[in-house]
Each structure stands twice: as structure tokens, then as C-alpha cells.
N, C-alpha and C positions, 0 to 999 in steps of 0.2 A: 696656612698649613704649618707654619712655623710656631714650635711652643718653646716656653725657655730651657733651658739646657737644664739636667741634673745631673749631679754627677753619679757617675755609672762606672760599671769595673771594665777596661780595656777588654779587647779581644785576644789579648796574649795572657790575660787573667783567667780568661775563660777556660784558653786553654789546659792551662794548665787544672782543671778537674778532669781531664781524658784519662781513661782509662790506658796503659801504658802494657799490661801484661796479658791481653789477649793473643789468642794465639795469631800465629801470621799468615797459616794459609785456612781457608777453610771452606767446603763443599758448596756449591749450590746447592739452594733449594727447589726441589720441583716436585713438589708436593701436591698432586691430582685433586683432594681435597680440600684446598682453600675455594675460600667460595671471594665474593665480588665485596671490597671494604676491608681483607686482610690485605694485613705487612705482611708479607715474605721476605725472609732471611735470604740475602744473594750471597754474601761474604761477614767476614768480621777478620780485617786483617792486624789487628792490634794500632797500638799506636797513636794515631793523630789521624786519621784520614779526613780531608776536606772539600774543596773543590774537586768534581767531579765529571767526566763529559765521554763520550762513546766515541770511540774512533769510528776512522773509513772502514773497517772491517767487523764494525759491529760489534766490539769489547768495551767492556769497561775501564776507565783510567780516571786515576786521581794523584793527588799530589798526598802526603806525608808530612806533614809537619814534624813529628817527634824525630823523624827517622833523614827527612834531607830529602825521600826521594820519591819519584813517580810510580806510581805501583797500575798494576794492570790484572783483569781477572781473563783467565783465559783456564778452558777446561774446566772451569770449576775451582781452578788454585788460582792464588797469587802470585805473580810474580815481579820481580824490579825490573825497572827496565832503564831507570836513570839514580844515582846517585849526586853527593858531594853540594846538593841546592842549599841556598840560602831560607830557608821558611818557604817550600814552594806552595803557593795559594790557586790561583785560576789557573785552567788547563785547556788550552784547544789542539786538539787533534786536527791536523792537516795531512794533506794526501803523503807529501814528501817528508812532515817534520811533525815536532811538538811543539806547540806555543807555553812558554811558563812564564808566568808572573812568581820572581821573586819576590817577595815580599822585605826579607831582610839586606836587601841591594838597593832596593826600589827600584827595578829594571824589567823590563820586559825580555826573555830573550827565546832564539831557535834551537829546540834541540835535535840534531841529526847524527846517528851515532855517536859517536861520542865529543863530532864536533857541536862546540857552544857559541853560539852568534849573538850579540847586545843588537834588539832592532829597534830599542827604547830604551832611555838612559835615563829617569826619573831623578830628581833632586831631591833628597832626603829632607824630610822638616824634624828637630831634635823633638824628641821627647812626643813622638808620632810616630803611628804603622805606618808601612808605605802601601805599596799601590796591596790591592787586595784581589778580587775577582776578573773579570776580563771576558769581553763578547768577541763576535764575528757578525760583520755585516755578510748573511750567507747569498745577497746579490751582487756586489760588490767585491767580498772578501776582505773588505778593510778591517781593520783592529779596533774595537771599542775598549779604551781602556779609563776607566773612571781615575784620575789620582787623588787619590784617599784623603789625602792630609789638606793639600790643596780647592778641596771642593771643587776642582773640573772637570769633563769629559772629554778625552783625545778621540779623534779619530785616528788614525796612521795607517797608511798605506800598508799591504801585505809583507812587504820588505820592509817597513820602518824609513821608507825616507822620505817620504812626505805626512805630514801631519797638521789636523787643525784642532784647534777647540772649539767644540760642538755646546758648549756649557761652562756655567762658571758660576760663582758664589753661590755652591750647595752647599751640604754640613759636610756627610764623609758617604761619597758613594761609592760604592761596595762591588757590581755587578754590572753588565751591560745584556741585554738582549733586545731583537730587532723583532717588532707584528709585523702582522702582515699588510698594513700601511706604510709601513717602512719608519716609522716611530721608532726611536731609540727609548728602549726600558730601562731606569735604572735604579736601583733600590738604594733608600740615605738613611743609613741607620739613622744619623742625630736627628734629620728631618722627619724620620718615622712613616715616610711615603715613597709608594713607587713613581720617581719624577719620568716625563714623557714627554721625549725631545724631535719635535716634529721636524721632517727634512728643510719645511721653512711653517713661520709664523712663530708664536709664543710657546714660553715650556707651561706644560701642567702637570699639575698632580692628581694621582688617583689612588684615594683609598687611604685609610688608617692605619699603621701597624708597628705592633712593637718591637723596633729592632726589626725592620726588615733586611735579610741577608743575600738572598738569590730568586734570578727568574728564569724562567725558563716559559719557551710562545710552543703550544703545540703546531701539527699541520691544520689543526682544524680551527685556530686565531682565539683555544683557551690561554689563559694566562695562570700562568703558577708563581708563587712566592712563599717562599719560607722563611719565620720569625723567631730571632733568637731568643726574645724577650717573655714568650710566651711557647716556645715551642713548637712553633704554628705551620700549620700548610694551608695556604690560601688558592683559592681559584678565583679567578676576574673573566667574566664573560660579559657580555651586552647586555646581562640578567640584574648582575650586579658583582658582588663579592662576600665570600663562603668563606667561615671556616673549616676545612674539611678536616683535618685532624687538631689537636692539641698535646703540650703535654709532650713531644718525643724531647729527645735527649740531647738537644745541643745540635738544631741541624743545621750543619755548614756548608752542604754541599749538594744540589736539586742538578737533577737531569730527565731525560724524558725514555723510555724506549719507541718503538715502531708502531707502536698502538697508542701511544700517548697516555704510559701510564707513568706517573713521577716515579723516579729514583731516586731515595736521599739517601745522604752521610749524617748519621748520629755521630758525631763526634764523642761523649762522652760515654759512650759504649762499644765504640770504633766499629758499629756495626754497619751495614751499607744495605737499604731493607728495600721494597718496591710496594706502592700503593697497589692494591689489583682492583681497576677500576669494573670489571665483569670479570664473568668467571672463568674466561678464557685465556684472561691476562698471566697468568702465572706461565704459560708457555710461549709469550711473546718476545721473541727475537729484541734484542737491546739496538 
């Protein structure tokens, strides 16, 4: 599955074509008339929005890049709920806390109020992103954290003090999510595939893609993944693998709501949109 490397513009290149002067807070959409195959508009908070994930209470939260901080949609507005991050990349929302991946630290850390806890201390490679996106084993609770520059996958315990590697000599993995076999998913951009790391036996791969960026396992064991390279939203069932959309705007950031319709972040439009997979989806709970 491995093809030779080309060179390609980093992902802090990319960034910087994001749209920068949208506004910051902006309405939900709940538009009765979309029908099943639209985007619906959720937010467009300006800025950098990226990594993306739904808290315990069923809101939307993401990290900022342009801005340093955590943002969250609630009511219909935006609001901050963390400042002062390093490039914050991946976001898990826990009952008690938030989990960030700095990116410009390379660390993993807890946010709770305003206290900051390191539960992962990543070692910088020069002239390399550091760690990037970030799962949760949601049987376990452990921390899937791919480190980027290093091609391996950590596991860490919920508090960060125990840890293995789960994987090693990938290109630069990006993401982690867990099926319902309890497979580790993780997308390698160099590698161009979503690698899948069984609790035991051999890694494989599955599927093609350009610049894969994020996954996302519904309840019902589809698979999502989004391609920087082409813009792409992919679905992986036991059927095979779809492109379902093309062509969006740089999307950095894939989550699910309660119906298992995709939630992405167009980063170059800093918009935050939802696939409506039927026609009911536009009123479903995140």
C-alpha cells in the first residue's frame, strides 16, 4: 500500500488558505426544507476551526487554530470556553474534562477550568508537526494518540500514566477511532490509507485515499473518513467503499451526531456543515 513519497505542502501551508474574517458567532440552521444529500449550515465561527467532537451534553466542540482556543456551539452561538493553546488539534470531551492535543507543544493535555494537566509529553521532531488528531477507546477509555512525525500509535491510559505502542513505522498518522470489533482506525496521510490495528494479529489496510484526514465508526459499524487531497467524505461498510461527497473546502474535522449523520469542519471556509443522510436529519440531536 505504500507508494513513494511526493512532495506535498505541509498542513500548516494548508492552513494558512483559511478564511480568517468570518464572522464568530453564527445561527443554527434548522431549515424544515432540506430534504436527504444536503449540507446544512450548523455554524461558521471564523477563523481556523478543526478537529471536532460532541460533548457529554450533546454540543458541539472544536479546537481553533487561528485563535489558540476551544470553541463550542451552544444555543445556536459560539462560544470560548478555553484559551492561550498551543495549535489545538484533536478534542475529546470527557465527563469531568477536555482532552487537547496540542499540536504546537506536541503534548497531550486535561482541561478542567482553568486548570491545565500534561497526560502526554510528546517529543518534538524539528522541522515536523507534532501529534495531530486523537481517539478514545470508548470501552476501555484509554487514549489513542497517533504521534505524527514519529509514525506510531500510543495507547495511554485515561490519566496518561500508563502507555504502549499499539504501532510503529507508519508515514504520519493523523487520527484514531475504535469499530465495533475493537480495531484501532487510523488514517496516514503519507500512507494514503486507513491503517487497522487489531487488539491482536497483523496491521492492515483499507482503502485508497488522498490525504486521508479523519474517522469517525458510527453505532451502526459505518465507517467515515475525510480526504484532504481531494476533498472527500468517504463511507466503509462491508459493501465496500463510496465516495459520498467531493470537492468541500479543506475538511479537517469529521464527527458524527445521534443519528449517524457526519459533521465536518471546512476549514477554508471556517464553516461547520452536517451531511443529512434522510430527511429527518436536519432535526437530529448532535
Amino acid at each position: 500500500m505504500h507508494c513513494p513519497r511526493l512532495a506535498r505542502p505541509t498542513r500548516r501551508a494548508l492552513l494558512l488558505l483559511a478564511t480568517l474574517l468570518a464572522p464568530a458567532m453564527a445561527p443554527t440552521s434548522t431549515s424544515p426544507s432540506l430534504a436527504a444529500g444536503a449540507l446544512q449550515v450548523l455554524a461558521v465561527p471564523g477563523g481556523q476551526p478543526d478537529d471536532i467532537a460532541v460533548d457529554t451534553s450533546g454540543r458541539l466542540v472544536w479546537g481553533n487554530l487561528a485563535r489558540g482556543t476551544i470553541e463550542r456551539l451552544q444555543g445556536g452561538r459560539v462560544f470560548t470556553i478555553a484559551r492561550g493553546l498551543s495549535v489545538p488539534e484533536g478534542v475529546i470531551p470527557r465527563r469531568h474534562d477536555l482532552v487537547v492535543a496540542e499540536q504546537g507543544l506536541d503534548r497531550v493535555v486535561s482541561l478542567h477550568g482553568r486548570k491545565v494537566q500534561v497526560l502526554v509529553a510528546l517529543v518534538p521532531v524539528s522541522g515536523q508537526e507534532g501529534v495531530d488528531g486523537i481517539g478514545r477507546d470508548p470501552r476501555t477509555g484509554d487514549l489513542l494518540i497517533p504521534d505524527s512525525p514519529r509514525g506510531t500509535v500510543i495507547r495511554t491510559a485515561a490519566n496518561g500514566l500508563r502507555s504502549s505502542i499499539i504501532a510503529r513505522n507508519l508515514g504520519r498518522p493523523v487520527d484514531a477511532a475504535v469499530d465495533r470489533r475493537g480495531d484501532v482506525l487510523v488514517p496516514d496521510e503519507h500512507l494514503g490509507t486507513l491503517v487497522v490495528i487489531p487488539p491482536r494479529g497483523r496491521i492492515r489496510y483499507r482503502g485508497s485515499f488522498s490525504t486521508p484526514d479523519d474517522v469517525a465508526v458510527s453505532s451502526n459499524g459505518v465507517i467515515w473518513v475525510t480526504s484532504l487531497g481531494d476533498g472527500g467524505l468517504w463511507r466503509l461498510t462491508n459493501a465496500g467503499t463510496t465516495r459520498v461527497l467531493g470537492g468541500l473546502a479543506n475538511p479537517q474535522g469529521l464527527t458524527l451526531d445521534r443519528c449517524g449523520d457526519p459533521i465536518i469542519v471546512e476549514q477554508n471556509t471556517a464553516r461547520i456543515v452536517r451531511l443529512l443522510l434522510t430527511g429527518r436529519s436536519a432535526h437530529c440531536p448532535y
